[in-house]
C-alpha angles and dihedrals in degrees: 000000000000106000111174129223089234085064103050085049088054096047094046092050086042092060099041093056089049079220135069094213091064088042088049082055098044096048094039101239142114122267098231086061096039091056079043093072103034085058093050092039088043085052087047095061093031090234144125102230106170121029092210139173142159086283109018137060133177141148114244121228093258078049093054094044089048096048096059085052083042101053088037089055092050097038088055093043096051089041083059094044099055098041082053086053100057091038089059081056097055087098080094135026138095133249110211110185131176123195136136121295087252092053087048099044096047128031096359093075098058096046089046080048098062094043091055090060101056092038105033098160098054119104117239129189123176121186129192118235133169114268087245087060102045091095087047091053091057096044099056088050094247092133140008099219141040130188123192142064114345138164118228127312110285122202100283110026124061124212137212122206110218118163142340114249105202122197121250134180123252108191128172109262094250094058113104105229125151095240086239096055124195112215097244083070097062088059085064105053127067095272127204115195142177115253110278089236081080116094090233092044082062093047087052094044101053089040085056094057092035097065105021115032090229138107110248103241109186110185079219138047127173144178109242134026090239086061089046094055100043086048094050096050089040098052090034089237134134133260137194107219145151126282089245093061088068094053080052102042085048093048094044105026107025114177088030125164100239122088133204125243126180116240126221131253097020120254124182141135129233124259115218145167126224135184129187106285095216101055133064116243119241115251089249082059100042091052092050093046092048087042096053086041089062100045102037090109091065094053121090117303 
């Protein structure tokens, strides 16, 4: 059976003007030729689909049943084509990202890596914004995409879920911690912490309490994770961070002084991606946001 997509377009056309003189019109073609095609395409499937006279017009229910197939056929066919289509411009086009310096400092360089390398003439920028600003960068237009930890979609920002981050421990080597840590323990050693205005220092603070009864009360509390690392190693103390500040503590201080410990119970936070609801994303952004969905198993964990 060799149906053709020229006669499911006809068919479908057919069946939305309800004539086949106004789909004749519409596809610019002749009506003779038009009927033509309906009758071969009608012998193909073996089928009656109109019932049709000089007055009268009407699908059958074979030709019902056909035109659903029919309109998912075409729709899938036109949705390929035009993804086809922007990926074929993607010769030009520029990326623009926000997300937090860690984000940008850690996982973010190898994905952007191997983007560049499929796409290696498109432009790419990639500012670094507070977790708390990364909405409003969005909103103001600044950039198309934001990775990092979000709450629920809102009513005009969708979000993409990617990975869970969870929190470890990095303590000085001469710090005597059991590698799987209970929290209690980390009320007993000199601690250094990220300011609790970070999203993750407030992670950090409410799974304190929750599983100690106690406030969290670092001797130390600093601004970026950078700063926390290189504290902790320097003052041979003891941190909570996430997961992603060891891949970034291995790729930029290997050999460091600081080793990792699992914390119990597990505590993390979820790592996403959101672009604006009500406007389409440019194909540069789509491609970067497909291509982070399906690859959001490789990244750290």
């Amino acid at each position: 059976m060799n149906v053709t997509i020229k006669q499911l377009t006809y068919f479908r056309e057919v069946a939305r003007c309800g004539s086949f003189t106004d789909a004749a019109n519409q596809l610019h073609t002749s009506q003779s030729n038009l009927s033509s095609s309906i009758r071969v395409l009608e012998e193909l499937l073996g089928v009656r689909l109109i019932n049709r006279t000089t007055k009268h017009f009407e699908l059958t229910e074979s030709g019902e049943a056909f035109l659903d197939v029919a309109e998912r056929v075409l729709d899938d066919l036109e949705n390929a084509v035009q993804k086809a289509s922007a990926l074929s411009k993607l010769e030009r086009g520029v990326l623009s990202i926000a997300a937090p310096t860690l984000h940008v400092s850690s996982f973010l360089p190898e994905i952007v890596s191997q983007f560049n390398r499929r796409f290696p003439d498109i432009e790419i920028v990639i500012k670094e914004v507070r977790s708390a600003r990364l909405f409003d960068a969005l909103r103001s237009r600044e950039v198309e995409l934001v990775l990092g930890t979000m709450s629920e979609d809102t009513a005009d920002i969708r979000v993409h879920r990617l990975f869970k981050d969870e929190l470890i421990v990095l303590a000085h080597r001469e710090i005597d911690l059991p590698l799987e840590c209970q929290w209690q323990h980390l009320l007993e050693v000199p601690l250094v912490s990220i300011t609790s205005t970070s999203s993750v220092g407030q992670v950090i603070e409410r799974a304190v309490w929750e599983h100690t009864e106690q406030p969290l009360q670092p001797f130390l509390t600093l601004e970026t994770w950078a700063a926390v690392v290189a504290y902790t190693a320097s003052l041979r103390a003891v941190s909570i961070v996430p997961r992603m500040v060891e891949h970034y503590l291995n790729s930029v201080h290997p050999g460091s002084a600081l080793k990792k410990h699992e914390i119990t119970p597990r505590i993390g936070r979820t790592i996403s991606v959101a672009n604006l609801a009500k406007h389409s994303l440019s194909p540069v952004a789509r491609e970067f946001l497909d291509y982070l969905q399906k690859h959001a198993e490789q990244l750290p964990q």
